[in-house]
N, C-alpha and C positions, 0 to 999 in steps of 0.2 A: 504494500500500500504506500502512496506516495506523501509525502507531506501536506499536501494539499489537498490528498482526498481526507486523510485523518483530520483534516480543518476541519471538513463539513460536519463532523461528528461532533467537532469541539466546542467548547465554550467560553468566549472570551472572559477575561478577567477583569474582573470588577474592580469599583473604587475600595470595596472594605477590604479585596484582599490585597490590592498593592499596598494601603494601609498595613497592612500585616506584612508585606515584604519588605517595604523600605524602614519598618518601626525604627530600628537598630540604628539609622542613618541622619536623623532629625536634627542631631545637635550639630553635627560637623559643621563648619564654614562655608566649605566646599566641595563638591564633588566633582570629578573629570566622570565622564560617561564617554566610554573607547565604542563607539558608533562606526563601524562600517558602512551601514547603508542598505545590508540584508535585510531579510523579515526580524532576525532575532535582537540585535542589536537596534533597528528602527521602532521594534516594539519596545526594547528600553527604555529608547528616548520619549516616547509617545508615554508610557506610562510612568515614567520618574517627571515628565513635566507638570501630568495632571495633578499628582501626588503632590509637589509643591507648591501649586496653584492652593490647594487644598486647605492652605496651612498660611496664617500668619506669620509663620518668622521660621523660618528652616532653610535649609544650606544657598548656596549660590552654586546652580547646576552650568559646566563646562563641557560642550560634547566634541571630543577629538575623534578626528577622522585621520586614518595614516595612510596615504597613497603609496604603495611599497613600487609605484615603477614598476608595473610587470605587465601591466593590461591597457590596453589604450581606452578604453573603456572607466577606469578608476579614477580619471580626471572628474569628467562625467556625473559618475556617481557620487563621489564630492560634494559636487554642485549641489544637488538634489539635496543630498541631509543637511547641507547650511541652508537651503531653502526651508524646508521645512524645521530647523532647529529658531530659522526667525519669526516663522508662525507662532510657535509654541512659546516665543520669550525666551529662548535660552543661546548662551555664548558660542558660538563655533569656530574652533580652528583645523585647518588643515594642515598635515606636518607630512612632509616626503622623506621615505627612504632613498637616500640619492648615491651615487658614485656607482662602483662594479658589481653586480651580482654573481653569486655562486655557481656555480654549475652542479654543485651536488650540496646535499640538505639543505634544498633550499628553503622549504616550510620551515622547517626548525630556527634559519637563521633570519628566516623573515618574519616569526614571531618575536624573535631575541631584539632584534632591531625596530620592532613595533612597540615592546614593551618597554626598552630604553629612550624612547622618543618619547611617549606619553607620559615615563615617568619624568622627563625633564619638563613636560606642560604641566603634569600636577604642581612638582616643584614651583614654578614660576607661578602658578594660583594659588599656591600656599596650602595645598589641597593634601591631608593624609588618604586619601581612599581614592583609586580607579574601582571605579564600578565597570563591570563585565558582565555580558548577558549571557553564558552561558546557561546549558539548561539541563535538563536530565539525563537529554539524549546525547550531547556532550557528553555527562558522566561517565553514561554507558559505553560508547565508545573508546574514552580515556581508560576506561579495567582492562576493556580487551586489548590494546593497544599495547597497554602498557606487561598485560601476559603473555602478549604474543612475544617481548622480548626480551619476556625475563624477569621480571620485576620480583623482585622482596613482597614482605607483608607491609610495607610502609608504601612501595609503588599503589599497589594494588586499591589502601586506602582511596585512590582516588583523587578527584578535587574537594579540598575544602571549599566551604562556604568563604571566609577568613582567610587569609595568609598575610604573612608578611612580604611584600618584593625584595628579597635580599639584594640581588641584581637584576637592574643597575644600582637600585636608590635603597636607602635606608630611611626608615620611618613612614616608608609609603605600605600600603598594605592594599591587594586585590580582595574587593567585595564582588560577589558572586549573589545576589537578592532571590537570581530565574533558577537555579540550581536542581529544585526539586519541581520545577513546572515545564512539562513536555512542550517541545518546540510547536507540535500541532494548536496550541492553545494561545500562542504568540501571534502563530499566523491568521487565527482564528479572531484576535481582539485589531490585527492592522484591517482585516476584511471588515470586520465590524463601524469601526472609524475611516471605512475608506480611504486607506493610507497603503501607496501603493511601496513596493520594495525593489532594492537590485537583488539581479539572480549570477552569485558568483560560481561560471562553469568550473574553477578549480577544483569545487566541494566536490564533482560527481568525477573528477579528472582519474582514471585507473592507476596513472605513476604513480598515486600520493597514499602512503598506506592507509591511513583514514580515509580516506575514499573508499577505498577497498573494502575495506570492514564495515563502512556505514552501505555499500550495500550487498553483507549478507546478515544485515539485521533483521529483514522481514522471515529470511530464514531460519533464525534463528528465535525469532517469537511464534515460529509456529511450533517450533521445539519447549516452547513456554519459556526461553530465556529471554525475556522483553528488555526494553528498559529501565522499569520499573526493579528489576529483578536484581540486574544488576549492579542499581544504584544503590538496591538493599544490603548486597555483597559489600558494597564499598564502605557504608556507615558502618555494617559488622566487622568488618576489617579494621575500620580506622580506630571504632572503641578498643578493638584486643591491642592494636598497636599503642593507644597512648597507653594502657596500662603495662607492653613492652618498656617503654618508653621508664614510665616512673618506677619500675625495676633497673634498671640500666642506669639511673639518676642516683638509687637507693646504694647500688654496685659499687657505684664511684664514691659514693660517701662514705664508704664503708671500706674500701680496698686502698682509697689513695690518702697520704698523709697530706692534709692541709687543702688551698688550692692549687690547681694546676699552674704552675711557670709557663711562662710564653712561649719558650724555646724548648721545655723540658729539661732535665727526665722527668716524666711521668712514670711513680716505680707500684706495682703492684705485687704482693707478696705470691710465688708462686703456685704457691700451695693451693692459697684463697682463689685465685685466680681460676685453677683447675678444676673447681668446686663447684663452679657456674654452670645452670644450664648454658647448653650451646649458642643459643640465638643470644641470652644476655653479655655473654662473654666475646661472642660475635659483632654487636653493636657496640661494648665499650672499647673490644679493642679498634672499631672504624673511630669513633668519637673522640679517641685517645691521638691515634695519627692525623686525622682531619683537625685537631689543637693546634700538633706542633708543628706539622709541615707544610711545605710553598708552595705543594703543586698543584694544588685545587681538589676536587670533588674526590672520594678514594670510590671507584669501582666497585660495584660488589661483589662480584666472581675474582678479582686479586684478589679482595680482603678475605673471601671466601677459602682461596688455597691460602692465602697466607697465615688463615687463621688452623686451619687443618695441618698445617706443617707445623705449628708451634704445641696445637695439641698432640701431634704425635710427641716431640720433642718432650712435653711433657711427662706423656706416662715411660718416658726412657729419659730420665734427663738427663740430657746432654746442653754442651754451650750451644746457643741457637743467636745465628744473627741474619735479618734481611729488611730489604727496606722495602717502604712503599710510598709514593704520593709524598715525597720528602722529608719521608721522617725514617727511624732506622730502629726498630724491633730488637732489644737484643734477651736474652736466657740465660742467665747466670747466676751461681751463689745465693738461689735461693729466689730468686726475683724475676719481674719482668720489666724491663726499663724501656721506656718511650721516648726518643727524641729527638731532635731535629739530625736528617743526615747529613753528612759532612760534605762540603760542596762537590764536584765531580769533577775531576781532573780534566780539561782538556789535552786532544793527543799533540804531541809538538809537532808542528812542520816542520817538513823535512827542508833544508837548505837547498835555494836555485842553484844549479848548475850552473859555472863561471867559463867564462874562454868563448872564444866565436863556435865552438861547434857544440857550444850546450847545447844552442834549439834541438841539431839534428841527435846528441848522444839521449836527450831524453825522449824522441821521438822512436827511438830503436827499443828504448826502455819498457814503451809505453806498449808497443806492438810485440815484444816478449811478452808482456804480462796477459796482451792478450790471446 
């Protein structure tokens, strides 16, 4: 069934319930509304307007549009949502992604570059919250996606409602309000208000693995795994994780003397250490090395061998040392120590070749070697 047929089933949404969606939102100053110009994100804007219409004294609404450069068509549709963001009374800017694009992950890095853009407009309106129109069927999508490659019991949670934006920006946090309202009942309240939307072909494009997976969702609800289903999976997931979570909090209070140093060691008794269920021991030692090292995000299948190598090490103990994501694991004298790896030698160059017939002796060199 198509989106649009599932409208005609659907029921748009009322004043009392966006009153119940946006409640949580009322005090803030400001809000950025990341508006594409689709049904999903036009039906945001359409109902975060009426919502503060509603109201005496509540935020100052900003709806960002980000032209990623990719479609000749996105200028266009631009237009269209500052039109109608001037009906409605609300602020619109438009922000391009400009310079070279990728040739490969490009969705991934044309989100990265949508989110750093917006977050520098929230910035400039003084605005803690992008609001985002995602919605159920988003969710559903985001489990599968995210099992198709692999994900943890932290992937799997899903989207929160809440987040913080770690990057780019700090102190900005993504609100999510549609999270639990299927996209048919979006489309269902722009049909209702006669408010027409753009139709972006990427979404049904077969390269793009979310494409893909969004259509064998009808197949998959005839299997009973709906959307609904799966967004269920996601809130049981996300409850068992945060109480992962404050064991793993509990661990570290428990296992490490004091607070953690910036650069480490981080030392934890090894004994205690090996006492831990798997997953707990699993997470503090990711949490331990994403502390003290510089190289971003740790993996979960390295942390995964690198945790299985140390629990071997363990039940035989032996000196154990490896690194990961810039920091350096070591096993010894009773302990496990955490801490920053020691920088990585570069190899030296080898010296040019001097005399007029370098060019040709390293030419002869080079065609040895190969």
């Amino acid at each position: 069934m198509s989106t649009a047929e599932a409208a005609d089933g659907a029921a748009a949404i009322s004043d009392a319930e966006a009153d119940l969606l946006f409640a949580d939102l009322n005090d803030q100053p400001a809000l950025v509304l990341a508006v594409s110009g689709g049904p999903d994100s036009t039906a945001l804007m359409w109902l975060a307007a009426r919502w503060r219409k509603r109201r005496r004294r509540g935020p100052k609404l900003i709806a960002v549009t980000v032209d990623h450069g990719l479609r000749p068509e996105a200028r266009r549709e631009a237009a269209a949502v500052k039109r109608l963001a001037r009906q409605l009374g609300i602020a619109h800017r438009v922000l391009r992604w400009t310079g070279r694009k990728p040739t490969s992950g490009l969705q991934d890095k044309a989100r990265a570059a949508r989110y750093r853009l917006i977050a520098a407009a929230a910035a400039r309106a003084r605005a803690s919250c992008i609001v985002t129109a995602h919605t159920i069927d988003d969710q559903a999508e985001t489990v599968l996606f995210r099992l198709a490659r692999g994900s943890g019991v932290s992937g799997l949670a899903g989207m929160a409602r809440i987040r913080p934006l770690v990057m780019p920006s700090t102190g900005v946090f993504l609100v999510r309000p549609l999270l639990e309202v299927a996209k048919s009942r979006l489309v269902a309240t722009l049909r209702a208000a006669r408010i027409a939307a753009a139709d972006d072909p990427s979404n049904r494009d077969p390269r793009f693995t979310r494409a893909r997976l969004r259509a064998l969702m009808p197949a998959l609800e005839r299997e009973g795994l709906d959307a609904r289903g799966l967004a269920r999976l996601a809130r049981r997931v996300r409850r068992a994780d945060a109480a992962i979570e404050f064991a793993v909090a509990a661990a570290a209070s428990a296992l490490a003397d004091g607070a953690w140093p910036e650069r480490g060691p981080i030392v934890f008794p090894a004994q205690d250490f090996a006492g831990l269920p798997a997953e707990i021991a699993l997470r503090l030692l990711g949490r331990a090395i994403g502390w003290v090292g510089d190289e971003g995000p740790v993996e979960l299948g390295k942390l995964e061998a690198l945790a299985d190598a140390l629990a071997a090490a363990l039940s035989h103990p032996v000196r154990f040392r490896r690194t990961l994501a810039g920091a350096m694991v070591t096993l010894g004298d009773g302990r496990i120590a955490i801490e920053r790896a020691p920088a990585r030698r570069r190899p030296r160059a080898k010296p040019l070749p001097r005399g007029r017939h370098a060019g040709k002796k390293a030419r002869i060199r080079a065609q040895r070697q190969n």
